[in-house]
C-alpha positions as a printed NumPy array, in Angstrom:
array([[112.899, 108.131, 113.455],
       [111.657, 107.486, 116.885],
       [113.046, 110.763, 118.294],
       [111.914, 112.467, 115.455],
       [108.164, 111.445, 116.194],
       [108.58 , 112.327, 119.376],
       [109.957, 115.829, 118.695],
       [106.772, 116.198, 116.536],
       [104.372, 115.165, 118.928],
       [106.161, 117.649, 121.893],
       [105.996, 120.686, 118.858],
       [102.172, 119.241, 118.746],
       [101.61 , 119.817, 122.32 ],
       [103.173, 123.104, 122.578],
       [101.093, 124.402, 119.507],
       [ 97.813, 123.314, 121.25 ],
       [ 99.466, 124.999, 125.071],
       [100.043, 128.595, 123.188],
       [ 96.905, 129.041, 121.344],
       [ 94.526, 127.802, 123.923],
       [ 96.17 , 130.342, 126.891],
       [ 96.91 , 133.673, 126.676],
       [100.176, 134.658, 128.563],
       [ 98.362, 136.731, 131.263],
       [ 95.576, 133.64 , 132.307],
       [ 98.376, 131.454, 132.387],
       [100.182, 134.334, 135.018],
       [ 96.899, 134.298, 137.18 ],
       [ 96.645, 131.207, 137.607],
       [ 99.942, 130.492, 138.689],
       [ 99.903, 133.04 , 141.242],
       [ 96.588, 130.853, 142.582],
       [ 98.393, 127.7  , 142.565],
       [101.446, 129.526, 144.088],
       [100.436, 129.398, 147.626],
       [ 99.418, 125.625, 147.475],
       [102.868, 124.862, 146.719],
       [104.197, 127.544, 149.479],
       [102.227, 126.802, 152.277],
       [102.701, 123.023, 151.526],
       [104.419, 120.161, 154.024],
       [107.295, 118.535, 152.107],
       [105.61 , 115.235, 151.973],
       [102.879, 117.26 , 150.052],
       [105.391, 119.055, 147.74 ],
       [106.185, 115.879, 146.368],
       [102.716, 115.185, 144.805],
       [102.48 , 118.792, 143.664],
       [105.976, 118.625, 142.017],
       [105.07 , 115.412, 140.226],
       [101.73 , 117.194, 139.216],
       [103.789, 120.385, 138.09 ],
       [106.29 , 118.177, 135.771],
       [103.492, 116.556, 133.84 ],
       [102.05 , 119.667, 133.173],
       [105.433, 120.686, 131.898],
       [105.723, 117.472, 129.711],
       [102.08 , 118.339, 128.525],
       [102.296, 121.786, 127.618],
       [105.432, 120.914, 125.626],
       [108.068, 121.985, 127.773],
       [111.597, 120.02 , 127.738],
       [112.275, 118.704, 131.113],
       [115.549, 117.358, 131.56 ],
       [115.474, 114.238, 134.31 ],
       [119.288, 114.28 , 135.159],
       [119.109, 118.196, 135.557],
       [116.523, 118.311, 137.734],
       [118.268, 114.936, 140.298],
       [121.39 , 116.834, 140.22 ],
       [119.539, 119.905, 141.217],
       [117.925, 117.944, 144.338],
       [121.136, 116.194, 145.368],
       [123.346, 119.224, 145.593],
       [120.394, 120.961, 147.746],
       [119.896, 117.961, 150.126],
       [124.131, 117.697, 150.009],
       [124.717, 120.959, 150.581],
       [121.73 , 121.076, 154.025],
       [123.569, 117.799, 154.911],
       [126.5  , 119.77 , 155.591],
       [125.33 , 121.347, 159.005],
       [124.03 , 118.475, 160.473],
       [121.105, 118.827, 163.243],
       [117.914, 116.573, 164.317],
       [118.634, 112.755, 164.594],
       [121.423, 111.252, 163.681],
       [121.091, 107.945, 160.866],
       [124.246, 107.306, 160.178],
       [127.372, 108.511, 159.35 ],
       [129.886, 107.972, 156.578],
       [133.837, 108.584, 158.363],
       [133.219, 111.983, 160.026],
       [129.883, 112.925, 158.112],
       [127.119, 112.836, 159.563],
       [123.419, 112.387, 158.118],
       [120.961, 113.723, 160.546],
       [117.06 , 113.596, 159.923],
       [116.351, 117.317, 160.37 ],
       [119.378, 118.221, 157.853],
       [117.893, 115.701, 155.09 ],
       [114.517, 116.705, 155.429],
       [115.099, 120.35 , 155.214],
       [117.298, 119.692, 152.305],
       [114.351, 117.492, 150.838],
       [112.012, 120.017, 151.767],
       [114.103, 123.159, 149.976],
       [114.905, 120.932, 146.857],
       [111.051, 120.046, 146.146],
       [110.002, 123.828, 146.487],
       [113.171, 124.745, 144.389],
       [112.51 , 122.669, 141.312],
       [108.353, 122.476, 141.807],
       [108.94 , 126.511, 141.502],
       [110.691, 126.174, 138.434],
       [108.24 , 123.418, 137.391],
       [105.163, 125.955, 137.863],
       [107.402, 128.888, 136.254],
       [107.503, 126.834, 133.329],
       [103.83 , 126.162, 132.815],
       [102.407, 129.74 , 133.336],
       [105.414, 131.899, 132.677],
       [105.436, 132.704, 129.119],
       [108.015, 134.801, 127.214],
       [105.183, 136.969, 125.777],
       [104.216, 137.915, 129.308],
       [103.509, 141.988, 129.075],
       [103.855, 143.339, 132.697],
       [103.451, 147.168, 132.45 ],
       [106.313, 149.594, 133.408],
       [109.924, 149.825, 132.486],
       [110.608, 146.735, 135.48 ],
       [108.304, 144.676, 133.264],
       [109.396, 145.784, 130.207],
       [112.996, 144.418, 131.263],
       [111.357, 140.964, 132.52 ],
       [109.273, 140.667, 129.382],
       [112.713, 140.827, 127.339],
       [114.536, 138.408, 130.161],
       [111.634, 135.886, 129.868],
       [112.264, 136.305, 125.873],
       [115.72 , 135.471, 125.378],
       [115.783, 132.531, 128.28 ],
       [112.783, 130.968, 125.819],
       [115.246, 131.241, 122.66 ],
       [117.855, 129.892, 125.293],
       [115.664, 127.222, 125.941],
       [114.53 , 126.056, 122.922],
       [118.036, 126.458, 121.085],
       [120.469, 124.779, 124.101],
       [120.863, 121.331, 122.135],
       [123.215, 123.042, 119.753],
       [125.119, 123.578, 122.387],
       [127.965, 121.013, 122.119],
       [131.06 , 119.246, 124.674],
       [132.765, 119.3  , 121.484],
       [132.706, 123.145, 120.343],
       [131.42 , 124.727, 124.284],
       [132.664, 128.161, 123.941],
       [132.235, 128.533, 119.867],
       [128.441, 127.14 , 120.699],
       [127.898, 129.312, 123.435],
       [129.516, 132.749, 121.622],
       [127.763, 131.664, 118.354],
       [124.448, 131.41 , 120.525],
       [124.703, 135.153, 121.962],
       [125.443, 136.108, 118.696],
       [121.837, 134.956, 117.348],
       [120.318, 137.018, 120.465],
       [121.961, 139.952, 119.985],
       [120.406, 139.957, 116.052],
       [116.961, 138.167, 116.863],
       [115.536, 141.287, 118.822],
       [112.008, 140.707, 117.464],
       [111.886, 137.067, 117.341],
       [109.994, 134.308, 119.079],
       [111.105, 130.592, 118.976],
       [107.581, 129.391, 118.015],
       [104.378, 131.149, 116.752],
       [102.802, 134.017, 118.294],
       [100.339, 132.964, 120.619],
       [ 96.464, 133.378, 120.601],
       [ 96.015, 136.501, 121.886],
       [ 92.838, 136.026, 124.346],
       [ 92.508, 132.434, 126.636],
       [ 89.814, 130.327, 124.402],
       [ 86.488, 129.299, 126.636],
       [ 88.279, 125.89 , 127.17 ],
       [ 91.343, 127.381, 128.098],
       [ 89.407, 128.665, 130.728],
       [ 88.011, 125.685, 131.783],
       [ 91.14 , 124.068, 132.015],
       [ 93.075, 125.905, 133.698],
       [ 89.959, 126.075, 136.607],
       [ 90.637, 122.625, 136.612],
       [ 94.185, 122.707, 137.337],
       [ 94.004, 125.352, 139.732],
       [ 91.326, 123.278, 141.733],
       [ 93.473, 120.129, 141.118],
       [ 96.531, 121.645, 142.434],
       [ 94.647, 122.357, 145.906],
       [ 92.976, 119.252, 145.909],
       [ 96.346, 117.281, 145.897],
       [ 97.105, 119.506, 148.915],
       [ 94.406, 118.377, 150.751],
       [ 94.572, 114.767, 149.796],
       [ 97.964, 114.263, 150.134],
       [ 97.86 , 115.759, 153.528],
       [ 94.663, 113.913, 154.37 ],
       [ 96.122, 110.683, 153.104],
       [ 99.422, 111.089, 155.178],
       [ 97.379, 111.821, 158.559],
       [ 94.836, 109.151, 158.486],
       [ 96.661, 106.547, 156.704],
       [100.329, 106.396, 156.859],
       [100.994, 108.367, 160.838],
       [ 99.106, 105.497, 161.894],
       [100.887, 102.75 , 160.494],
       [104.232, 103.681, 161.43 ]])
């Protein structure tokens, strides 16, 4: 019952996400938050990826926890392999250095604050002109149905799930997983996303900020 209001209260959010945004607003301001999260020091993309999940959770979107730690781990794991910088310690013959972990850190929080962002202001009824866009419109369509249909997919009946899954996008050619979007950003759409495209610089600067004149001088 409890997962059931939840469900209902994510659906809820999602409703209110697509009919207060159009798909293209959503796009622009994206691309204005892009280079906050670019340009960013690590210890900044933290804040910014925290920032970029809860939008995620609040627009409706299904964030899985244990995805996204298994994501970061094999990142920093895989950076930890060439070792370089400092070394911390060592387990046997590895080695943990300080420049391999934090460029491993640093990769992993741009990796999955990317896909965080993507989330929130990529929509599957994006309509980029030109046959390119015309092919991205359709891949942003079917990894939406994806999406929102991968909890059928099963340990018990993998391949049969997965098969029966490509089945249903090879026949749903005109369908959307939810309703159609509004088709113009609503005056408080526009607000809002102002808002989050000033907040998303303003954690830049105040993370940074914070860092420099608080925690560099206490260590």
């Amino acid at each position: 019952m409890r997962m059931k209001r939840l469900e209902q209260f994510r659906a809820q959010r999602q409703k209110v996400y697509e009919g207060l945004f159009s798909a293209k607003a959503l796009c622009v301001a994206g691309l204005f938050i892009l280079p906050a999260m670019l340009f960013a020091p690590s210890v900044v993309r933290v804040s910014q990826f925290l920032f970029f999940w809860f939008l995620a959770w609040l627009c409706g979107k299904k964030n899985n926890p244990f995805i996204t730690l298994a994501i970061i781990f094999f990142i920093v794991a895989f950076n930890l392999i060439l070792p370089h910088g400092r070394l911390l310690f060592s387990i046997g013959t590895f080695a943990v250095t300080d420049g391999a972990l934090w460029t491993g850190l640093h990769r992993a929080l741009t990796l999955t604050g990317l896909i965080m962002l993507s989330r929130v202001s990529i929509r599957h009824d994006l309509k980029i002109p030109g046959l390119f866009g015309e092919l991205i419109g359709e891949s942003l369509r079917f990894f939406s149905i994806i999406m929102s249909r991968k909890q059928r997919i099963t340990r018990k009946n993998l391949i049969a799930d997965i098969d029966q899954m490509m089945i249903d996008l090879s026949s749903d050619s005109g369908e959307t997983p939810h309703a159609a979007p509004a088709a113009r950003t609503k005056p408080a759409g526009f607000v809002i996303l102002a808002l989050v495209v000033m907040l998303a610089w303003f954690l830049w600067f105040f993370t940074y900020w914070f860092v420099q004149r608080v925690i560099v001088p206490l260590l």
